[in-house]
LUMSE-420901 format. One record per atom (N, C-alpha, C): x, y, z. Coordinates in steps of 0.02 Angstrom, whole numbers, padded with zeros to 5 digits, always signed. Atoms other than C-alpha are relative to their C-alpha. Layout:
% residues N
XYZ/...
***
This chain:
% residues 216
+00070-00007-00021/+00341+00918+01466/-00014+00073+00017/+00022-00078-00019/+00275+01107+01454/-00041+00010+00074/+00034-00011-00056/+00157+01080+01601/+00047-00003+00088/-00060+00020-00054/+00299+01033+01716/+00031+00067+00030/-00036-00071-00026/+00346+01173+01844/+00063-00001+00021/-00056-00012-00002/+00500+01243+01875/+00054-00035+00070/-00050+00049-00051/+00561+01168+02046/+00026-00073-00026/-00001+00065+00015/+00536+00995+01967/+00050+00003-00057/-00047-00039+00055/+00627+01055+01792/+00079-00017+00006/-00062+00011+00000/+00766+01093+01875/+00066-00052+00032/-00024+00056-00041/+00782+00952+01980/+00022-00049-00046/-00014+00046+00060/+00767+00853+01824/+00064-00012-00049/-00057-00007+00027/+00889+00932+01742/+00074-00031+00013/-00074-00004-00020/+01045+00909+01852/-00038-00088+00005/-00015+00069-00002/+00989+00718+01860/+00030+00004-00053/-00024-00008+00084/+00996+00726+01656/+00069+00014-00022/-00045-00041-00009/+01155+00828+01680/+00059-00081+00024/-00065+00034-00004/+01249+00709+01783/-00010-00084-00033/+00003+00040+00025/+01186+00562+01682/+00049+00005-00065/-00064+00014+00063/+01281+00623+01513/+00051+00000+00038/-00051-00002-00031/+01421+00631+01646/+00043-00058-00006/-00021+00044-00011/+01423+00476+01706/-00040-00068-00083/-00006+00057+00050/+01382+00376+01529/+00055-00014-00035/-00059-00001+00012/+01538+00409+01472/+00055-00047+00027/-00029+00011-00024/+01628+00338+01613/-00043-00062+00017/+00028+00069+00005/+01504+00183+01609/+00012-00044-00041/-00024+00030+00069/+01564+00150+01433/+00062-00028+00008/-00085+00013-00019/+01754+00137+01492/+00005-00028+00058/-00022+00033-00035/+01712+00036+01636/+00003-00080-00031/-00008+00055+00028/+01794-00139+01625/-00035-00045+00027/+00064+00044-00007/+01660-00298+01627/+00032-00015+00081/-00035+00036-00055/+01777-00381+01771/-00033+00063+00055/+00021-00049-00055/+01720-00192+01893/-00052+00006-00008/+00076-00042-00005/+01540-00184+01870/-00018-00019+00030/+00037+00014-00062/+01476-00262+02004/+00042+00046+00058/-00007-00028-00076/+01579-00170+02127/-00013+00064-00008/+00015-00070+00020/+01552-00008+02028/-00073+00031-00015/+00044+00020+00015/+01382-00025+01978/-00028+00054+00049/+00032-00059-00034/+01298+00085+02132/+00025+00058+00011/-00033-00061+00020/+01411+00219+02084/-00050+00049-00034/+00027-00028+00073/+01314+00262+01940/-00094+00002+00000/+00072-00002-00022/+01148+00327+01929/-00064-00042-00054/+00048+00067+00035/+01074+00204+01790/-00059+00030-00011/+00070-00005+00013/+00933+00293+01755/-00037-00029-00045/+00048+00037+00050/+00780+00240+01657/+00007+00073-00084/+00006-00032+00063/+00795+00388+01541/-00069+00063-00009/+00064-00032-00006/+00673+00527+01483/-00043-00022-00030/+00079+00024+00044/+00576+00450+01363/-00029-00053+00047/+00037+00031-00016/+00550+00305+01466/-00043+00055+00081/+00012-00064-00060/+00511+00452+01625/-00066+00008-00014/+00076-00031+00022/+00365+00527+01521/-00027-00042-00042/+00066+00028+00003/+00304+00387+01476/-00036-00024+00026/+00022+00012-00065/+00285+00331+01644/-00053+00029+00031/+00014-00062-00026/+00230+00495+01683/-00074-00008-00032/+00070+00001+00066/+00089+00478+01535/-00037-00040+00026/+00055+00061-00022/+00011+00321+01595/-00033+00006+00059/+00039-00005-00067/-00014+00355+01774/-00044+00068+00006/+00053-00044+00014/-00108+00515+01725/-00044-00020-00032/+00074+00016+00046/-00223+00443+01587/-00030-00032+00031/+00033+00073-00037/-00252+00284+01710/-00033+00049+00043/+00004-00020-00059/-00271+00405+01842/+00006-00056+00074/-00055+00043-00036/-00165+00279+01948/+00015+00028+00061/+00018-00015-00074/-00171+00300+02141/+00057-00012+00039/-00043+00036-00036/-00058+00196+02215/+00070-00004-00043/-00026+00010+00058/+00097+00187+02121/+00076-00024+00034/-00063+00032-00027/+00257+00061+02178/+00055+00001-00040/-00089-00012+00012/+00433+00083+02147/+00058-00051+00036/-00048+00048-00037/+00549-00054+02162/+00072+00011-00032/-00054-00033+00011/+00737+00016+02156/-00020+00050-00014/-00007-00056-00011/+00724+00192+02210/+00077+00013-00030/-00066-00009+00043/+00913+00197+02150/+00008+00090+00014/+00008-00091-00030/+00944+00402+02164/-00037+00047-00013/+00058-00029-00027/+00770+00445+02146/-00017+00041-00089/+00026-00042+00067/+00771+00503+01953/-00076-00023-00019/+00061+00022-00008/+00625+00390+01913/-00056+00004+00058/+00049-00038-00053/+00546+00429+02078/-00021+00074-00008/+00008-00041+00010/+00541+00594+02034/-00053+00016-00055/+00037-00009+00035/+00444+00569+01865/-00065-00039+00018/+00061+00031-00044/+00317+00452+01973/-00038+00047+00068/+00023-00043-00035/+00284+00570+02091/-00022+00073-00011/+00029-00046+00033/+00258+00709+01972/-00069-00007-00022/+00036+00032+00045/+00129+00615+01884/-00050-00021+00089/+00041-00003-00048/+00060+00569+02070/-00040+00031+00029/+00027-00065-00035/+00025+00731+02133/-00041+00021-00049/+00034+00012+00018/-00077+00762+01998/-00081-00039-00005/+00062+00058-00014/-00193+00606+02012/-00033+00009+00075/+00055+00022-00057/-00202+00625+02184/+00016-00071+00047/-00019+00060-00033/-00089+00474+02234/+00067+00020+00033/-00098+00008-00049/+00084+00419+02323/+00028-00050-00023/-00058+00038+00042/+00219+00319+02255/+00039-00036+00068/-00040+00047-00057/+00296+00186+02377/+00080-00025-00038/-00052+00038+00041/+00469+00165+02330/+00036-00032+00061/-00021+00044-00052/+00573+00039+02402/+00085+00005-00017/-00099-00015+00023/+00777+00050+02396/+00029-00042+00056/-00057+00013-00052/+00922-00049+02484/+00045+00008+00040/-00059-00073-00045/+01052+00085+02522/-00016+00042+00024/+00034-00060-00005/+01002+00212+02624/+00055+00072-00036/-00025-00045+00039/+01139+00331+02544/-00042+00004-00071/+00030-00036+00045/+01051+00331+02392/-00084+00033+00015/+00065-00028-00021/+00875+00340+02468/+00012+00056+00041/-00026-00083-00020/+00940+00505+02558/+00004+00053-00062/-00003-00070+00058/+01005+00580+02387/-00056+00010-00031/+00095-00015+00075/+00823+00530+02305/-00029+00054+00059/+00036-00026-00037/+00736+00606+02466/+00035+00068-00004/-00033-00070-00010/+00849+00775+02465/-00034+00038-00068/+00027-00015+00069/+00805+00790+02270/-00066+00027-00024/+00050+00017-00025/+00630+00744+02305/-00029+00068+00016/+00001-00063-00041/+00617+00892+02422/-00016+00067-00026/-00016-00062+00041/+00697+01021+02323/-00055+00003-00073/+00048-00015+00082/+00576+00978+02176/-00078-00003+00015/+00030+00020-00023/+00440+00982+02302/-00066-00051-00017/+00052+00050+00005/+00371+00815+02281/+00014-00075+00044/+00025+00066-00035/+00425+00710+02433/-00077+00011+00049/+00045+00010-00015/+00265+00729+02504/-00055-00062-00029/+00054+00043+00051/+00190+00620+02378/+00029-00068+00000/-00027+00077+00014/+00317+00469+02405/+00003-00034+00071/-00009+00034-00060/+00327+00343+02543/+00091-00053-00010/-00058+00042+00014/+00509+00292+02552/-00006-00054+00069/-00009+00073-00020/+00551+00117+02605/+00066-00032+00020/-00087+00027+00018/+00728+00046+02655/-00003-00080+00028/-00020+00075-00016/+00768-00137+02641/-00008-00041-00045/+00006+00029+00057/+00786-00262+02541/-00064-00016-00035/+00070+00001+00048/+00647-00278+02396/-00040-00037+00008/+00030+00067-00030/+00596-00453+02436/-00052+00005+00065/+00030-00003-00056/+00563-00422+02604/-00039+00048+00012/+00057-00049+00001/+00478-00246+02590/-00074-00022-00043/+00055+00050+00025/+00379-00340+02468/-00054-00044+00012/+00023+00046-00057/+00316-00470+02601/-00049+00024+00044/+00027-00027-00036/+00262-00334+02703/-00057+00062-00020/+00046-00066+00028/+00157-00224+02571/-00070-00008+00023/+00060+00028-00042/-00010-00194+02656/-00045+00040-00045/+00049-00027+00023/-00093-00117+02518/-00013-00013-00087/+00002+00011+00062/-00158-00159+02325/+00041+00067-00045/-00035-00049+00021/-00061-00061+02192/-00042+00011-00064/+00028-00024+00077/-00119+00025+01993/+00070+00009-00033/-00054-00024+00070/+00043+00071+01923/+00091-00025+00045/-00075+00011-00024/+00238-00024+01967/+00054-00004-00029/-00043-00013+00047/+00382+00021+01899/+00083-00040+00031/-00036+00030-00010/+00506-00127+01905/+00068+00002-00027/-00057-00034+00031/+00699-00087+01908/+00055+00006+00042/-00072-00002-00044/+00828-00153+02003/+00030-00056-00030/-00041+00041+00015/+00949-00287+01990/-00026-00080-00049/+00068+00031+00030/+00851-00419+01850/+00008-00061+00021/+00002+00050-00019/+00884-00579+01926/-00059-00006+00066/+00061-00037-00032/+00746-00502+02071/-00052-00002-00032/+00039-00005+00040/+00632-00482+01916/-00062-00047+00022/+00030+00038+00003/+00545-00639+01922/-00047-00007+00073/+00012+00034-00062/+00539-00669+02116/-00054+00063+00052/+00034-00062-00012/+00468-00466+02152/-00054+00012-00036/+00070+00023+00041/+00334-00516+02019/-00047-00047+00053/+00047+00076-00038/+00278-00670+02121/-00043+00053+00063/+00033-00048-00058/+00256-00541+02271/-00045+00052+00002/+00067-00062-00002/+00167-00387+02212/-00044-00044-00072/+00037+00042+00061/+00063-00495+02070/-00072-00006+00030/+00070+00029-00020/-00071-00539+02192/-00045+00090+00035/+00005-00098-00023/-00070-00334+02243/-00014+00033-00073/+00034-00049+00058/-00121-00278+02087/-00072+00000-00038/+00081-00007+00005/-00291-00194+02062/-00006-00021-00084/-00005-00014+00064/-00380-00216+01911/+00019+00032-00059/-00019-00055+00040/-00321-00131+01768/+00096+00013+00028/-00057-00044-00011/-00146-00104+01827/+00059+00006-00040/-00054+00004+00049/+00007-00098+01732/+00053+00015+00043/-00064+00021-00027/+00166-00148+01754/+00066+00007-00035/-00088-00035+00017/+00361-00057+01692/+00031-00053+00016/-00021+00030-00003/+00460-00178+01674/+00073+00024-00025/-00051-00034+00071/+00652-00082+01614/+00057-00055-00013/-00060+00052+00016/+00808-00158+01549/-00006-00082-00036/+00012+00096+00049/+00734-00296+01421/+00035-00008-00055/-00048+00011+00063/+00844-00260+01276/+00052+00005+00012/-00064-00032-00028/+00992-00161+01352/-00007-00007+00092/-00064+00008+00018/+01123-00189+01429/-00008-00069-00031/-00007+00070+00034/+01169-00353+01329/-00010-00038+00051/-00018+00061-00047/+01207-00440+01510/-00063-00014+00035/+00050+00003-00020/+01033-00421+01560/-00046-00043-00035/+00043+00042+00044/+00963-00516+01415/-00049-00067+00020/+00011+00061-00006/+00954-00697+01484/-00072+00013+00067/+00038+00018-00073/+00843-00652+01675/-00054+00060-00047/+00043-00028+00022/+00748-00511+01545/-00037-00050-00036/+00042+00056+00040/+00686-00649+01438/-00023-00050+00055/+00050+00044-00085/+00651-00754+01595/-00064+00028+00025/+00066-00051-00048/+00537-00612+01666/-00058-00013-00048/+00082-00005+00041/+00421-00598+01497/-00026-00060-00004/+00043+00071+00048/+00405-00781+01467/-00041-00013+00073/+00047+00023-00060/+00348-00796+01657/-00060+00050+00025/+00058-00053+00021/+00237-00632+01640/-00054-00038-00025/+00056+00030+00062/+00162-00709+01490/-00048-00071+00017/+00008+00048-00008/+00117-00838+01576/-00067-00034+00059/+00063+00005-00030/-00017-00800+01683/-00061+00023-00060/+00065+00001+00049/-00186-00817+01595/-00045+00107+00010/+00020-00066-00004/-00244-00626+01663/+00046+00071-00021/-00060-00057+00006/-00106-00520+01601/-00013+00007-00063/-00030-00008+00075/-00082-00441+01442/+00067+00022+00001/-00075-00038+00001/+00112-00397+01417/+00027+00019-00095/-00025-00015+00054/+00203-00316+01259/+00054+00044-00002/-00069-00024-00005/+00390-00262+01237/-00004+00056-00040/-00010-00062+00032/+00427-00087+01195/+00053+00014-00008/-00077-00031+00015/+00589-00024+01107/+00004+00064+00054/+00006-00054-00035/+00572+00129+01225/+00064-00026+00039/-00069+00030-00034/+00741+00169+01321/+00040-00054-00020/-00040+00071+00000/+00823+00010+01368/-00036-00062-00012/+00053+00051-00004/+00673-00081+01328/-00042-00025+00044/+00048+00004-00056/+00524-00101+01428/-00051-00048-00039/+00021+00059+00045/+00421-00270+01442/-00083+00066+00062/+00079-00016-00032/+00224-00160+01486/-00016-00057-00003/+00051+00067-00011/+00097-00282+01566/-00072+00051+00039/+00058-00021-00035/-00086-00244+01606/-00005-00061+00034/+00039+00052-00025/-00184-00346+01726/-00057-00003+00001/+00084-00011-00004/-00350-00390+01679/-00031-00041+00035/+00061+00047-00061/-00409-00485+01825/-00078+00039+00023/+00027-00044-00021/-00577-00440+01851/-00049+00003+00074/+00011-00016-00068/-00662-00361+02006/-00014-00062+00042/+00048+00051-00052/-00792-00519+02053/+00067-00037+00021/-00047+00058-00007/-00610-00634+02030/+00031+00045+00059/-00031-00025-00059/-00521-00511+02145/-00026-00006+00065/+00017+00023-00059/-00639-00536+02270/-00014-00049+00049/-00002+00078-00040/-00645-00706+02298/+00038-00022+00039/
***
């Protein structure tokens, strides 16, 4: 992204950086250690899916913008670029506070925690407690969550909003609770959703509920 200034850049970079690091050493872990290894690794969403993130909540001009798995803040970083811009804040929500520390240090240095509201606790329950409608959420933690973190911010989303959904094609083991999520997406009458090869596969969803229905 040419418009992208240099604090942010380089912040970007050393995510990018230690991502070819650690893909290598994601490839050679054995199936039997990934759950205990698993928050090792920074899992990112990737750049293409980053800027395209980045793309939407500028054209929408997208206000509000939720983050569920902060994880070590790479994707927070391209949401909060794209925030400051518009004119919004990015609520992300995370479980560990060790990683919500390394996103917030990152954050900092690429000066754009100003623009995020970090969150610590489990997703569900920060979820429960959201006190405000959202435009743009970028869903991306553990996918068995998928379905049940839908049910919760679903009734929080303004008209028009759209919804990141990552990890619908890749990894293979994700397949079965990713196909769960779109068919129960698809399944409300106000949504539009459509799967994108992008990254690891992303299921986008608009919501076209409109205003008079929201207010009832």
């Amino acid at each position: 992204m040419a418009s992208m200034d240099q604090a942010v850049r380089q912040v970007l970079d050393e995510y990018e950086a230690r991502s070819v690091v650690e893909e290598k050493k994601w490839q050679e872990l054995e199936p039997k250690n990934f759950v205990t290894a698993r928050d090792q690794f920074l899992l990112a969403v990737g750049p293409a899916t980053g800027q395209l993130m980045n793309l939407i909540i500028k054209e929408t001009e997208s206000k509000t913008i939720l983050e569920i798995g902060t994880s070590y803040g790479y994707s927070t970083l391209w949401l909060a670029e794209a925030a400051r811009e518009t004119g919004g804040r990015v609520i992300t929500l995370e479980l560990h506070a060790s990683k919500q520390e390394y996103a917030r240090e990152r954050l900092s240095r690429a000066g754009l925690a100003t623009f995020v509201d970090f969150r610590l606790g489990e997703a569900t329950e920060s979820l429960a407690q959201l006190d405000t409608n959202v435009d743009f959420v970028l869903l991306d933690l553990w996918k068995d969550l998928y379905v049940p973190c839908f049910n919760l911010f679903y009734p929080r989303l303004n008209p028009g909003a759209i919804v990141v959904a990552d990890n619908m094609l890749y990894p293979d083991s994700t397949r079965i609770h990713a196909s769960a999520y779109r068919k129960h997406v698809r399944s409300h009458a106000d949504i539009q959703s459509i799967l994108l090869p992008v990254g690891s596969g992303l299921e986008v969803t608009r919501c076209t509920r409109g205003v008079a229905e929201v207010e009832i």
